[in-house]
N, C-alpha and C positions, 0 to 999 in steps of 0.2 A: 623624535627619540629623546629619552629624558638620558641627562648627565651621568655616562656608568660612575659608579661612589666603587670604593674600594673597603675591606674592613678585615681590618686585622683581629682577631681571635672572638669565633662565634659559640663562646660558652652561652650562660642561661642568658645574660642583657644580649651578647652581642648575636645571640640563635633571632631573638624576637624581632631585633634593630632591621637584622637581613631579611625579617619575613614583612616587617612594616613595608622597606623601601619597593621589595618585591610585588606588594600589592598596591604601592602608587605604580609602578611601571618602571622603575629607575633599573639600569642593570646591575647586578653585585659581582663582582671579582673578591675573593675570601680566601682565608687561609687562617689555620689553627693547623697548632704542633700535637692535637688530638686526632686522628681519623675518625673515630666515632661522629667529630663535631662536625669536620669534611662533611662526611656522608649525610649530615642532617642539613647542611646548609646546602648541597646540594638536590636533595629533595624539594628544599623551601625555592629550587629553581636559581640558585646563584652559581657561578663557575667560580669551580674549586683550583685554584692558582698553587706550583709548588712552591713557592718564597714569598716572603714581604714585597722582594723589590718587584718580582712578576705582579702581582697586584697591584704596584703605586705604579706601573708602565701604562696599566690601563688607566687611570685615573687622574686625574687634577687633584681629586678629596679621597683622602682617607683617613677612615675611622678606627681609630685603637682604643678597642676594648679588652684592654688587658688586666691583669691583677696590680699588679704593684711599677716603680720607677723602673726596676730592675728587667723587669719583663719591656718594659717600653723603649728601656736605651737598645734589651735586642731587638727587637723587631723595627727599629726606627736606625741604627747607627752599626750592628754587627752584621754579620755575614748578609749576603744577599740581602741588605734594608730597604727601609722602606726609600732611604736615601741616595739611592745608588741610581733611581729611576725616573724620581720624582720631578717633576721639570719645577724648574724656575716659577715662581708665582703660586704653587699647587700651596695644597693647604694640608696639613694633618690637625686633624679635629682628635682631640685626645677625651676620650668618655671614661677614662681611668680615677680614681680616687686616689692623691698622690701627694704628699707633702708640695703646700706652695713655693717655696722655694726650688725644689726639683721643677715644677713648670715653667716657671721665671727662666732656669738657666737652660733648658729644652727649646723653649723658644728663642734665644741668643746662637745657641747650636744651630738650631734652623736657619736662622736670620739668614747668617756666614752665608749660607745654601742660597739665600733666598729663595726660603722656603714659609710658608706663613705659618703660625702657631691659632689654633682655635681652642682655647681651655674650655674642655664642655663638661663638665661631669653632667653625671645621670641619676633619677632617682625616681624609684617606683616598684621596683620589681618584673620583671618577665611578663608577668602578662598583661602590663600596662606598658611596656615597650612595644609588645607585639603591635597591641591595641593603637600604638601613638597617639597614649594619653600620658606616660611618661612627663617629669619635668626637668627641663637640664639648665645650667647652671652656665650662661657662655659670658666669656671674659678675651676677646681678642682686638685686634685692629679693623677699622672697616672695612679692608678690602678683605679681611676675612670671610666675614661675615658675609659679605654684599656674596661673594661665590658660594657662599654656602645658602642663599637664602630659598632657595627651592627645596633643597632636600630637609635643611628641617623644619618646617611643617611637617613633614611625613613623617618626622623620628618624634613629636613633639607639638602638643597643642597647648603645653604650658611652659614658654620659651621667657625668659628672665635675664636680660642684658645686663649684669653688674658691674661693667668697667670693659675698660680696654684696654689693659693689659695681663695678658696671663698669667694665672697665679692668684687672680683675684676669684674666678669661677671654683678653683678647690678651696677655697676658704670657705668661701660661701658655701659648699658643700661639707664641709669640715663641721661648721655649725652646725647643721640641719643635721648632718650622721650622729654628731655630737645628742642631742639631741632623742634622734633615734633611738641611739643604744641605753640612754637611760631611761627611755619610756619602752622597751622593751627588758631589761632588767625590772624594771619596777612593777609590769603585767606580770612576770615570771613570782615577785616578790609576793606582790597578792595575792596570785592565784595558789598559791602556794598554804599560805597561810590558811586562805577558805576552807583549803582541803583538810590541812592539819586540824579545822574546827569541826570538821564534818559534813562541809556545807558538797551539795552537788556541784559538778564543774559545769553543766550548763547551764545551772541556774546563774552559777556566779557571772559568767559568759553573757545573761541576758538581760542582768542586772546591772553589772557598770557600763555593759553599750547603751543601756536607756538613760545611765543617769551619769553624775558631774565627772565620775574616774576616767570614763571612756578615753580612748587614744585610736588612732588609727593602726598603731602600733597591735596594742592590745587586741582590738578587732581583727587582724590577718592573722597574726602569729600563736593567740592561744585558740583562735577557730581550730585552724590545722591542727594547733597541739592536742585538741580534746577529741578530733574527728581521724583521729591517729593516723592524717597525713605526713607519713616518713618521707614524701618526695622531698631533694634537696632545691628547696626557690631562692635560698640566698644561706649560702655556707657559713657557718660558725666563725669561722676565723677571718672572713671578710669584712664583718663587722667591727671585732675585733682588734684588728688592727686600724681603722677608719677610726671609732675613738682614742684608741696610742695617737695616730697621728694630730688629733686637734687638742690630747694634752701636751703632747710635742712643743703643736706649736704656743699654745697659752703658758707652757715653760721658759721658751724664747720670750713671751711678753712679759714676765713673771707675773701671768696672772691666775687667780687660784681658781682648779675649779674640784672642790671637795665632792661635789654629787657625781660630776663623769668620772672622778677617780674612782668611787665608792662601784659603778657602772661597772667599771673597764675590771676590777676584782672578779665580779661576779662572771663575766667571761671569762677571763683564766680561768678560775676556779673550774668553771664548766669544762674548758679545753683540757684541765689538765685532770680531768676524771676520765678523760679516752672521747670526747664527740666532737674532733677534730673534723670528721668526715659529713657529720651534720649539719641539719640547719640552722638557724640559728634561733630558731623558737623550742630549740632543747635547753635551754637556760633554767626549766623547770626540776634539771638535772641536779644542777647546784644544789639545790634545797632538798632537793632525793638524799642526794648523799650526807649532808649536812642532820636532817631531819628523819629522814626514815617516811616524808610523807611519799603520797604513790599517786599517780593517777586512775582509777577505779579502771 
């Protein structure tokens, strides 16, 4: 019988994460403050728990896949936590994108508990979680790790040890989002432009994946855009904030970074024309409204 894993909030990473561990054999105890998301991790065969702390009873490990610091101190430290259940030595693996500092002082909280800290972020999108081809980003102690070392392979066949203290895995991920967002603003920027020249959008599409503009970026997000995929794979303001956060922190270093500022523009801009509720390859909105160009 493989190790029940506990997981706190099964949106689009944390739906795929419970269907990964579910298809090694691992048992899932889950919990999301959506019922919709319930009912779907309970089909993916996990038990749907009514609180955090009923989840971390069953568990050693639990995974919080939640949105922001805010959402993690409840479900780790408010009513029914994850803390209230969690025995001595267990681990909370936190797969959140969260300012390093917040993880640093999360894991000190824990400590008190003795309770072990695993900074993992995540990065890939949904159905490379599902797939556990996902890549996370882990930053803890070894005895973290060492109890976690069964279950992520199963979340994870591109697994990246950067340190052992936490707070070092969202930085690291802070980059890479960093990163992200400005090679998804810059596909939104071109593709944009093609169009205002008159060029076709899948030719533009088959043109920089063969040749030096390409991004991986660009490849998933203007695919969908031109295949007028409206499913939501990774929300607008998810990203969004993920670069605020690593200007954040390059502000603490005072160090400049004029392109993810120039980035992080072009996401407001888009949030604040209404596609709040989108994905984040609407970025081509910006330039809608800015330009009048359209997608054919």
């Amino acid at each position: 019988m493989q190790l029940p894993i506990g997981l706190i909030g099964p949106g689009a990473m944390g739906l795929s994460i419970t269907r990964a561990l579910r298809r090694h054999g691992f048992p899932v105890h889950v919990r999301d403050i959506n019922p919709e998301r319930n009912a779907l991790a309970l089909a993916a065969g996990a038990v749907v728990e009514p609180d955090p702390a009923t989840v971390a009873k069953h568990a050693r490990i639990v995974i919080t896949v939640v949105v922001d610091g805010k959402q993690t101190d409840e479900v780790v430290f408010g009513e029914h936590g994850i803390v209230d259940t969690l025995q001595p030595g267990g681990v909370v693996m936190m797969c959140s994108t969260v300012a390093p500092e917040y993880t640093v002082g999360l894991a000190k909280r824990l400590a008190e508990r003795g309770i072990l800290t695993l900074d993992a972020p995540i990065s890939g999108g949904p159905a490379r979680a599902e797939a556990g081809t996902m890549s996370m980003m882990l930053a803890g102690p070894k005895a973290a790790l060492d109890l976690c070392a069964e279950v992520l392979p199963a979340m994870s066949d591109k697994r990246f040890v950067v340190g052992d203290a936490p707070g070092q895995g969202g930085t690291m991920k802070l980059v890479n989002n960093l990163l992200a967002g400005i090679h998804n603003a810059a596909a939104a920027e071109a593709l944009a432009l093609g169009l205002k020249a008159g060029l076709d959008p899948r030719k533009i599409f088959d043109v920089v994946m063969a040749s030096s503009g390409m991004s991986w970026m660009f490849g998933d997000r203007i695919k969908r855009l031109i295949d007028h995929d409206t499913q939501v794979a990774a929300a607008l303001p998810i990203l969004t904030k993920d670069v605020g956060l690593a200007l954040e922190m390059a502000r603490g270093m005072q160090f400049p970074l004029p392109v993810g500022s120039a980035a992080h523009q072009v996401f407001l801009g888009t949030l604040a024309h209404g596609h709040a509720l989108e994905d984040d390859n609407t970025l081509i909105h910006y330039y809608r409204a800015l330009t009048g160009v359209e997608l054919p």
